[in-house]
N, C-alpha and C positions, 0 to 999 in steps of 0.2 A: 150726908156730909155737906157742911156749908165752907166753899172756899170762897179766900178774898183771892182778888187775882187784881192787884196794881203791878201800873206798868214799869219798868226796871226790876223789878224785885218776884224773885218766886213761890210759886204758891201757896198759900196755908189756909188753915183751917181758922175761921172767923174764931178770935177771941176776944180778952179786955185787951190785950195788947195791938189790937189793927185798929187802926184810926181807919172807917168806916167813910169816912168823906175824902180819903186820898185814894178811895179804891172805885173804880170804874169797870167793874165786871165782878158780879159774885155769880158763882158756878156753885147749882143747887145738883149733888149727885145724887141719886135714889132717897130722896130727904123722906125722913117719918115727915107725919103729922104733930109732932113736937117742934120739929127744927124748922118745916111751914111756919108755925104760927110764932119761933121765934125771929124767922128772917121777917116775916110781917111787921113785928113789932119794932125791932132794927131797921128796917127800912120804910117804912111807914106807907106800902102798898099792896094790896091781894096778891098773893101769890096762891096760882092756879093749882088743887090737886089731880091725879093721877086722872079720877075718872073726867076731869073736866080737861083736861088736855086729849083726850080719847074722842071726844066729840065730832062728827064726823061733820053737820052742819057749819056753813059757812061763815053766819051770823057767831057761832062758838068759834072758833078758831082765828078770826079776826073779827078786834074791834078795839075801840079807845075806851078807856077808861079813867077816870080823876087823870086827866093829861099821859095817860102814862097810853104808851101802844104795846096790846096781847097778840101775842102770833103765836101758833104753833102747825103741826105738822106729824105725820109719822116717820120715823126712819130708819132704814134697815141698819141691821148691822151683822155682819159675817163673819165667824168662827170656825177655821176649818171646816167642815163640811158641812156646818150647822149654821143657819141665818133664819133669823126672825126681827118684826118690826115693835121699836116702843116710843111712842109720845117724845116728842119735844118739845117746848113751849121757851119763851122770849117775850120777853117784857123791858119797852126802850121807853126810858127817860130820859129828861135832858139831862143830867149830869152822868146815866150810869148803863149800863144792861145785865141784865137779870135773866140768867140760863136757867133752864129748870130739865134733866136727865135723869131717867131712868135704869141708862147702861152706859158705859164706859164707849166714847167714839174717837177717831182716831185723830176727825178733826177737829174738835173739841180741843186736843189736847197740844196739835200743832201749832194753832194760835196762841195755845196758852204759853206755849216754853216761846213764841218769838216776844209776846210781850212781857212776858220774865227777863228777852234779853234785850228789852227796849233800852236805847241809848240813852243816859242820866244827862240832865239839862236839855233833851228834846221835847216840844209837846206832847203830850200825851193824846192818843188816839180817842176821837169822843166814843159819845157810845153804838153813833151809828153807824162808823167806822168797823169798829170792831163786829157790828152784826152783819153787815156785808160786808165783810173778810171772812165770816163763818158761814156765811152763805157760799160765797166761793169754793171754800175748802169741802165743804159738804157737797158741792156739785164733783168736784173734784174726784173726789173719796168715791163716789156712785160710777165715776168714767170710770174707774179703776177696778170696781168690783166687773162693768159691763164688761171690759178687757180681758178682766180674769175668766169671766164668764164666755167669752167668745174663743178665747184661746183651747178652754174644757170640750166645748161643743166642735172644735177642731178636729181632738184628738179622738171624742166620741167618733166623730166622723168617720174617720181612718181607720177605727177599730170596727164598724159596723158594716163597712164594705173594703175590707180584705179579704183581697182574693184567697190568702190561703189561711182559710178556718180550722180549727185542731177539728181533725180527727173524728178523737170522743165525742159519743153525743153529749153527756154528761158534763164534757168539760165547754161545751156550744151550747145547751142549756142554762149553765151558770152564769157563760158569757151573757147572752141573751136580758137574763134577769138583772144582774147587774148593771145593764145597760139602759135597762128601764127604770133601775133606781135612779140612775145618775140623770135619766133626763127628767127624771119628775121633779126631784131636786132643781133641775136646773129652770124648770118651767113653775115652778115656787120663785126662784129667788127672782127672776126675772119681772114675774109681775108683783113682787114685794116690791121692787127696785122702781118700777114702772107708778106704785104708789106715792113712794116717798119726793119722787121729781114731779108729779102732782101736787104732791104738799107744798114743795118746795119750790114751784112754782108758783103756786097763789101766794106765797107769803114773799116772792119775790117783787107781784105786780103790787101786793096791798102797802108795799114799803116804798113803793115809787109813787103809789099815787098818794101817797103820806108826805113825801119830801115834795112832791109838784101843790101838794094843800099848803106843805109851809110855805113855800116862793109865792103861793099866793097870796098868804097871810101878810109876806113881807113889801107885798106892792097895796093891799089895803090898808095894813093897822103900821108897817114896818117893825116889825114883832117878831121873830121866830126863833127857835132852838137851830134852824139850819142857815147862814148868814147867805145873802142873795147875792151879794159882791163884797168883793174887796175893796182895799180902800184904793187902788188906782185904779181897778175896774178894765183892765187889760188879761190878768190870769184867769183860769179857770175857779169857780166858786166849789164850796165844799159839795153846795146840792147838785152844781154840774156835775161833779167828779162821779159821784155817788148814782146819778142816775147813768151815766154812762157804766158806768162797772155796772149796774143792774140790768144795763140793755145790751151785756157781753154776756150774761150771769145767764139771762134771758135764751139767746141764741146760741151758747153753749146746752141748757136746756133741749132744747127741742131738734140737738142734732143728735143727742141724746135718746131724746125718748123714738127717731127714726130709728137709731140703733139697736135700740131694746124690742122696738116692734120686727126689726129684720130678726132678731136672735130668738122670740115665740116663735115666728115664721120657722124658721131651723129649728127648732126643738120641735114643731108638731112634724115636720119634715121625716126627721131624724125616730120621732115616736113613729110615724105611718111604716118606716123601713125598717125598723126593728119589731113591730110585731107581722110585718109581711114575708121577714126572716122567719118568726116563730110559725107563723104559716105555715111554709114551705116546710120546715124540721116537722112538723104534725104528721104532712101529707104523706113525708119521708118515712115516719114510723108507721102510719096505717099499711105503704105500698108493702113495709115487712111483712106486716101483720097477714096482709093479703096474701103474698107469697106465700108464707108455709103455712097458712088456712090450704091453700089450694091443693100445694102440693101432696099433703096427709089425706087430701080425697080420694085419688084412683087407688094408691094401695089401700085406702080401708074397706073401701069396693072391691077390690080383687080376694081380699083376707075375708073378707063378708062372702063372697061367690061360693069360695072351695069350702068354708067353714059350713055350709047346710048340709054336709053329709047327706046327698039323695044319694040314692041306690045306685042308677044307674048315673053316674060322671067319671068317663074313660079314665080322667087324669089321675083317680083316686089310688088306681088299680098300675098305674104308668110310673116306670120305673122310673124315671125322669119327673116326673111330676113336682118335687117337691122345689127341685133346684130349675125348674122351670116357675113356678109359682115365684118363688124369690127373684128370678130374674126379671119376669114381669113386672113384679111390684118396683123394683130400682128402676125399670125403664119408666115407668108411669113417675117415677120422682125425676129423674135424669131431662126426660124430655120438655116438662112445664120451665123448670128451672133456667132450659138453653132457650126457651121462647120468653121468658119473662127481661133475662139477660139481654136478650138483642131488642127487647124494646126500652132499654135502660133505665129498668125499674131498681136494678143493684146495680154495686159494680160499674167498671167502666170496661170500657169497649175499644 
């Protein structure tokens, strides 16, 4: 899908009716290879495909090209209990930006409805505006998932050391497993998350030192797509504003990706005490196991003794015999039982 997305007015789909030079952000959504090569021809630039936004080198990922600046990026995105990462890429001209998506993001679509409800007769936001605004919102969007993700790992918590565990092994078994889906889960998305603020970091530094090339360009040639001053030379410049929002963009970053390294930390934590739980439950069913191994010994010994039929054994012949034999054998189960009990192998005490 190719949308035009000009600002006051809300989004559509490129046709012969969008005038093409009053739109400053086309948003490419999961585009074929048809609508690549017609947004190419509409806009008269390479636009990146799929495997070429995937690229993990740095030389791919940024660089300039015919004036135009290529960025991209991986980024997650999370669906109910399902997250996976896909390519982004950006592409800044001086009059426009050019998104390139593979799935629907949330901040994507925030920027897009404020500049649908852009005030009519205000300037219109350039293009490098708009791509740190979407940087922002994208970091944003990532605290947000961390949050939701720290808040899980809470409640994990809480459920993994509660004192009072069901009962059932069956139903402590279940728990158990479940609790190891949800952290794998959670140690997935985390270092998903931990990628894309990578990403989105380098494309944060390569855009700074993009507008610090233009300020240079405008004390050499006085030339630039980003203006060095104003004309009374008191306010903040566009490239000021711009690198300051990218050295908040920046520091919001990297207290970030502390927070995503403390939340592995917890999830390996959280993994180590959950199968040291499974542990314990193992040791719990062997020490069964053990018990009545043991205690089916001395009566099968006793039942074995009188079962040889020799000649000469008193008890055979002993009126008492039988219901002696049987009382034996219960004491031989009665007695392990109260010695295995007081060293709290069952039961409690």
């Amino acid at each position: 899908m190719l949308l035009a997305r000009p600002a006051g007015t809300p989004a559509r789909e490129i046709g012969p009716d969008v005038d093409i030079n009053a739109v400053n952000w086309i948003d490419l959504i999961n585009p074929t290879h048809d609508e690549i090569s017609k947004a190419e021809t509409l806009l008269g630039v390479h636009i990146p495909q799929q495997d070429e936004l995937e690229e993990i080198e740095s030389s791919s990922r940024h660089y300039e090209r015919d004036n135009c600046l290529y960025l991209s990026s991986p980024l997650v995105r999370r669906a109910d209990d399902v997250s996976f990462s896909k390519p982004i890429g950006f592409i800044l001209t001086e009059k426009r930006l050019i998104t390139v998506r593979y799935t629907d993001y949330f901040a994507f679509d925030l920027v897009g409805r404020r500049l649908a409800e852009y005030p009519a007769g205000k300037v219109s936001p350039s293009s490098t505006d708009l791509l740190v605004e979407l940087l922002e919102e994208i970091i944003n969007r990532l605290a947000d998932i961390l949050e939701g993700l720290g808040r899980t790992l809470d409640t994990i918590s809480r459920r993994v050391f509660n004192a009072e565990q069901p009962r059932d092994r069956a139903r402590v078994g279940a728990m158990l497993r479940e609790t190891l889906r949800r952290l794998g889960y959670a140690g997935d998305l985390a270092s998903t998350v931990r990628d894309s603020l990578l990403g989105i970091d380098r494309v944060r530094i390569y855009l700074e030192d993009y507008i610090s090339q233009s300020l240079q360009k405008v004390k050499d040639q006085g030339t630039s797509p980003l203006p060095a001053r104003d004309t009374a030379g008191k306010s903040p410049t566009p490239a000021d504003t711009f690198k300051s929002r990218l050295k908040v963009a920046g520091r919001d970053i990297a207290s970030l990706n502390d927070f995503d390294a403390q939340i592995v930390s917890k999830v390996q934590f959280l993994l180590d005490a959950t199968l040291g739980f499974i542990s314990i439950e193992q040791n719990d069913g062997m020490k069964v196991l053990t018990v009545t191994s043991a205690i089916g010994i001395m009566p099968t010994l006793i039942a074995g003794i009188y079962g040889m039929n020799f000649k000469d054994m008193p008890e055979l012949s002993w009126k008492y015999g039988y219901p002696y034999g049987l009382a034996l054998m219960v004491l031989s189960i009665i007695l392990p039982l109260l010695w295995f009990w007081r060293r709290g192998w069952f039961g409690t005490r």
